[in-house]
N, C-alpha and C positions, 0 to 999 in steps of 0.2 A: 781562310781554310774552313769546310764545310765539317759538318759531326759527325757527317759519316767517313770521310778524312782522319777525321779524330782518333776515330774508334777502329778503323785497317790502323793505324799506328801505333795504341797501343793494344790492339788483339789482333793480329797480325791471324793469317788464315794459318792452319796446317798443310803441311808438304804430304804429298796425296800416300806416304809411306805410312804414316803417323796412323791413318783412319781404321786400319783395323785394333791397332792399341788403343784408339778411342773409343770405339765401338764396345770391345771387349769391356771397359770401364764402365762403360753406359750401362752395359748388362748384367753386370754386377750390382752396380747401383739402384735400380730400379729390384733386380732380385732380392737386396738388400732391405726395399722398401716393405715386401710383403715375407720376409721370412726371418731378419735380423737387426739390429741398428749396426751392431759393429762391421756388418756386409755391407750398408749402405756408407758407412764411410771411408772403409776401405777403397770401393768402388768411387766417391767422388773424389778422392783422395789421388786414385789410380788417375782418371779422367784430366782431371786438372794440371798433373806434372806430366800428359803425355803432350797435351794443348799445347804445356810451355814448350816441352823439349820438342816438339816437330814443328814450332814457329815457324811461319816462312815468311819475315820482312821482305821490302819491297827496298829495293838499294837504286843508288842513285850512282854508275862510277863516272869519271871525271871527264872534262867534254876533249880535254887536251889527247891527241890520237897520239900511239907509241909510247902509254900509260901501261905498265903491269900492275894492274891491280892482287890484291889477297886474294887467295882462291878460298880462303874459310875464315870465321870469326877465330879469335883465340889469343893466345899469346906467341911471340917470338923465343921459341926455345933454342934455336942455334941458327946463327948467319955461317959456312964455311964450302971450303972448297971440299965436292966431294965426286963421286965418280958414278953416274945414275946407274939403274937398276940396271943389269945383264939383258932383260927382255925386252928393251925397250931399242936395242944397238946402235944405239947415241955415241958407241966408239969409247974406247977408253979413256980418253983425259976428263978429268976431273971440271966441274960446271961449278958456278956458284948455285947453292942451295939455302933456302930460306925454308927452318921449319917451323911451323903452325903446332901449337896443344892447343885441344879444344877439351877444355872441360864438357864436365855435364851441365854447364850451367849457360854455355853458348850455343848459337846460332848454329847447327851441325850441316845447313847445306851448304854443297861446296860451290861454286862458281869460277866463270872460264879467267882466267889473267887478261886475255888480251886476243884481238881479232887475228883469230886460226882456223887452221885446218885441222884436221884429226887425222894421223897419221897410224897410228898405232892404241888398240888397247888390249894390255895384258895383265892377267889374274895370275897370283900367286901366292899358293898354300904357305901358310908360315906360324907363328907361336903369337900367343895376345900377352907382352909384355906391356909393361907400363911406359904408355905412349909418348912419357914425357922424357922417357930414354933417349937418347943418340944412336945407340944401337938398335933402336925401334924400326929405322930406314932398313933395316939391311937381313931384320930376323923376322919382324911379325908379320900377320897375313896383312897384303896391299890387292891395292888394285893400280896399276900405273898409266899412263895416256899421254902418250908423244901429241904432239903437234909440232906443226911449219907455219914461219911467219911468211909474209908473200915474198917476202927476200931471200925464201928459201933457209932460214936459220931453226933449228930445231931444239924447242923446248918439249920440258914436263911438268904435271902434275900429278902427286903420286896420292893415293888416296891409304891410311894404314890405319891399321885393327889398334886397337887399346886393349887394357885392361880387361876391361866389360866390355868394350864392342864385339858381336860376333856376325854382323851383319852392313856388308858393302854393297849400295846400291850406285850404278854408273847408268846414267841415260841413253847416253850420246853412242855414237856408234863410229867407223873406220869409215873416212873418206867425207865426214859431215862440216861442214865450215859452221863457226863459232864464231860469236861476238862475245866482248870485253863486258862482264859479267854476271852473263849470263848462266842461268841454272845448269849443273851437269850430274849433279849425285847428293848422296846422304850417306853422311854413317851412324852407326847406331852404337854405342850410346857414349860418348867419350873416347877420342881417338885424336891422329895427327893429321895433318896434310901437308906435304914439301911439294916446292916449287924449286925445279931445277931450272935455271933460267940461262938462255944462249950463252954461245959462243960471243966474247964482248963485253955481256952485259954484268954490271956489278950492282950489289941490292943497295938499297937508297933507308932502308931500317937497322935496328939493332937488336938484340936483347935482351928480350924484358917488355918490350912493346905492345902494346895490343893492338891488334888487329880485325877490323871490320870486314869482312867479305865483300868484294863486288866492290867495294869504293877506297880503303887506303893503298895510297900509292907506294908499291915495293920498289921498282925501279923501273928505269927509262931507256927508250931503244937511241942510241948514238945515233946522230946526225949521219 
């Protein structure tokens, strides 16, 4: 493994959201040098937890096809049976759902589960409770995004506000085909992400878990 290998692993680039909060740091920083000390530390101070917090690791997900990978770093705050979001019209019966906390201290981009299609994406206004709620799925602001696996099975992943987040970024768009963990969004700064997953399918985690985006496997498509 080369040093410059090294060095993408452990300083990992920022996700192209991050760059005006870096920037902003930088200008502080520098402002700090000719006018204050306690400005320029505030500003390197700033700069350096934006670095962290907009990391954007390089994931590696699993070579085996029909893998749901994490769609976000974090922990497993509830594995159960629940009934996906109204806008998304997945139909009434209840799905399994796997949800993700992402502290402030993880990886916040989100990444696809598994090779789809983009069927649907819908925003909705809502309240920033604390993401590590149950009730978080069903009150605070999301953003949600259907897909179809080529089987025609229809999943989600739901993107939700936190606490502090007050900013949902979604890339992808209606109609675009996805691969298995590939980049799709950011939230800002501390929030949740579920994963409704088909008709069939049951989650293969627990918990309590932690969770790596893009490469821990949640569960598996039936033969």
């Amino acid at each position: 493994m080369s040093l410059t290998t090294d060095l993408r692993i452990a300083f990992p680039k920022p996700h192209p959201a991050g760059y005006p909060f870096i920037l902003g740091g930088v200008v502080v920083l520098v402002a700090g040098m000719f006018l204050a000390e306690w400005l320029f530390w505030i500003g390197a101070l700033f700069t350096l937890f934006c670095c962290f917090f907009f990391r954007d690791p390089e994931r590696v997900p699993p070579s085996r096809s029909g893998v749901f990978v994490a769609p976000a770093d974090g922990r497993v705050v509830s594995v159960a049976l629940a009934i996906p979001p109204d806008e998304l019209d997945l139909g009434p019966d209840p799905l399994w759902r796997v949800s993700i906390f992402l502290s402030v201290l993880d990886v916040h981009v989100n990444r696809i589960p598994i090779d789809a299609t983009v069927t649907r994406i819908a925003y909705h206004h809502g309240a920033f409770l604390s993401a590590s709620l149950d009730k978080a799925s069903e009150l605070n602001e999301r953003n949600a995004v259907g897909l179809r696996l080529a089987d025609g099975r229809e999943f989600a992943v739901v993107q939700i506000a936190g606490l502090i987040a007050r900013r949902i970024l979604c890339d992808i768009h209606e109609g675009q085909p996805v691969q298995t963990g590939a980049r799709f969004g950011i939230i800002r700064f501390g929030s949740r992400t579920d994963l409704y997953l088909p008709e069939g399918v049951a989650p293969l985690v627990s918990v309590g878990q932690k969770m790596v985006g893009g490469e821990t496997a949640i569960a598996a498509l039936t033969p």
